[in-house]
C-alpha atoms as one frame of an Amber mdcrd trajectory, in Angstrom:
protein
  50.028  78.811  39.010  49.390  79.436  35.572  49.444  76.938  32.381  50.055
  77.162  29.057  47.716  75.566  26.476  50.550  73.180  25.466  50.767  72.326
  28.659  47.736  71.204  29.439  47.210  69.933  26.036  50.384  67.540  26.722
  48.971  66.623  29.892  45.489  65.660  28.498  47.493  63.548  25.810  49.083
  61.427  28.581  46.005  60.799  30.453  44.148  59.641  26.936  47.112  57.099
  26.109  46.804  55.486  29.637  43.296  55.334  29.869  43.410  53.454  26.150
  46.290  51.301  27.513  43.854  49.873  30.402  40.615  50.301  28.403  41.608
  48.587  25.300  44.138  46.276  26.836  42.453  42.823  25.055  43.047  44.338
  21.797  46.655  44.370  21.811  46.705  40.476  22.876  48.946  38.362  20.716
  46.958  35.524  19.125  48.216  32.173  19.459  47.663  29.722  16.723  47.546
  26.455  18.577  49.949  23.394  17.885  49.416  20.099  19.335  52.341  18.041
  18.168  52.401  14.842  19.867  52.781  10.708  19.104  51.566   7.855  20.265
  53.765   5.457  21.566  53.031   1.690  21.788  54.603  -0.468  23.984  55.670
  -4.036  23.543  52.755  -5.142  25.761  50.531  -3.434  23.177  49.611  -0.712
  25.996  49.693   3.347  24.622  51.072   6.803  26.071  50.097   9.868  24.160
  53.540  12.094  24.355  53.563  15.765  23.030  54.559  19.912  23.021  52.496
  22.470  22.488  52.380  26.710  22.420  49.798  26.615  24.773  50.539  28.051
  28.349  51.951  26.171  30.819  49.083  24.586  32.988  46.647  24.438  30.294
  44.141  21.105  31.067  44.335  18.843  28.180  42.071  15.843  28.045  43.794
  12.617  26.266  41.005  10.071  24.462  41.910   6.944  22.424  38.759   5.328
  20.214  38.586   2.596  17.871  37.980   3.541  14.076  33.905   3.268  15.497
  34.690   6.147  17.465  33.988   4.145  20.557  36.046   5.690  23.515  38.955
   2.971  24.734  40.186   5.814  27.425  40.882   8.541  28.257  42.842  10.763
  30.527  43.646  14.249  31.579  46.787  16.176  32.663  48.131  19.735  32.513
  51.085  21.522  30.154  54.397  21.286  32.151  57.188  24.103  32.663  59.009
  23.157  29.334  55.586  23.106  27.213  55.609  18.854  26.844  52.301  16.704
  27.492  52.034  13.396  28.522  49.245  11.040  29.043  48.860   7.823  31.324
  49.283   4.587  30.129  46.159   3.140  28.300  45.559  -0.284  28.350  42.519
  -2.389  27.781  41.444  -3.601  30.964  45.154  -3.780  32.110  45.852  -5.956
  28.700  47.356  -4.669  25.690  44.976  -3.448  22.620  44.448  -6.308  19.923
  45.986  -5.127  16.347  44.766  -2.943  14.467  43.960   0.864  13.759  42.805
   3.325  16.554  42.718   7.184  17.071  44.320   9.482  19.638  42.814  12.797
  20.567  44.058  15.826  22.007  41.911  18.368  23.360  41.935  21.601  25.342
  38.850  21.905  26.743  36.547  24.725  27.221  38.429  28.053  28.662  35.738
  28.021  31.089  37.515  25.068  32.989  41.066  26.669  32.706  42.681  28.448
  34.960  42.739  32.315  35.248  46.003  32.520  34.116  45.687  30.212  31.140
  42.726  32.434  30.618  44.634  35.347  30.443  46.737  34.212  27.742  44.182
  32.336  25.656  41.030  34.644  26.418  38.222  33.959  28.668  35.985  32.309
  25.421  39.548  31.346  23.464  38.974  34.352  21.746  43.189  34.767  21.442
  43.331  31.363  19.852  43.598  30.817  15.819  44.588  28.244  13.334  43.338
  24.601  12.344  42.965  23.251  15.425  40.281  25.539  16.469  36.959  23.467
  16.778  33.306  24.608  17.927  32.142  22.236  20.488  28.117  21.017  20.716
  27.582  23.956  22.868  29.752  26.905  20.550  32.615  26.608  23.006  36.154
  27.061  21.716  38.457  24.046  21.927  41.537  23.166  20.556  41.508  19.573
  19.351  43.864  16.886  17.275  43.128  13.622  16.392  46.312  11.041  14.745
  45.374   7.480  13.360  47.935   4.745  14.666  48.314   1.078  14.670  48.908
  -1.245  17.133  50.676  -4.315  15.525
């Protein structure tokens, strides 16, 4: 069987383009620039429930931390990004009591991508390398995370 040069030249094309299409696969992944929009809602017992959406991928760990203007933690709380992209936190109390009035901080965080799983990971990169924007923190240890803190009152 003989081949013409623009045959083979065709052919060696193809193979180039799908080796660079598996190769080079991470550099044609969409960055996501992280939202975190959630509030805090305080109920008449003076007890709180963080209550968000976010563009992260669904089952992406969040942790969920409430401190006094100190910094001192109050609580916290984890749980996971549901089907339709919402967040929600347990109810914080202090010692099953309500908080006394005044001025605290909620916090939002993703973790590390090391604790995700794989196919968070896949999205967001295995070092959060396809996440951008102002939420984008350095951690003590130069891990990526994804944090948001909002001041509230409870009155």
């Amino acid at each position: 069987m003989k081949h013409n040069s623009r045959t083979v030249l065709f052919f060696l094309v193809c193979v180039l383009a799908c080796v660079s299409l598996v190769l080079f696969e991470g550099c044609t992944k969409k960055v996501i620039t992280a939202q975190l929009d959630f509030e805090v809602l305080v109920s008449s017992e003076k007890k709180v429930r963080i209550k968000g959406k976010t563009n992260l991928p669904v089952g992406t760990k969040l942790m969920f931390a409430i401190r006094d203007l100190n910094g001192n933690f109050l609580g916290q709380d984890s749980s996971y990004v549901k089907n339709d992209n919402s967040f929600e936190s347990a109810e914080f109390s202090n010692r099953y009591a309500g908080y006394q009035n005044g001025t605290y901080n909620a916090e939002v965080t993703m973790p590390v991508p090391m604790v995700q799983d794989e196919k968070v990971k896949k999205v967001i990169g295995n070092n959060g390398e396809y996440l951008a924007g102002d939420l984008i923190r350095k951690n003590e240890f130069g891990s990526i995370v994804v944090e948001k803190t909002v001041e509230f009152v409870v009155q």
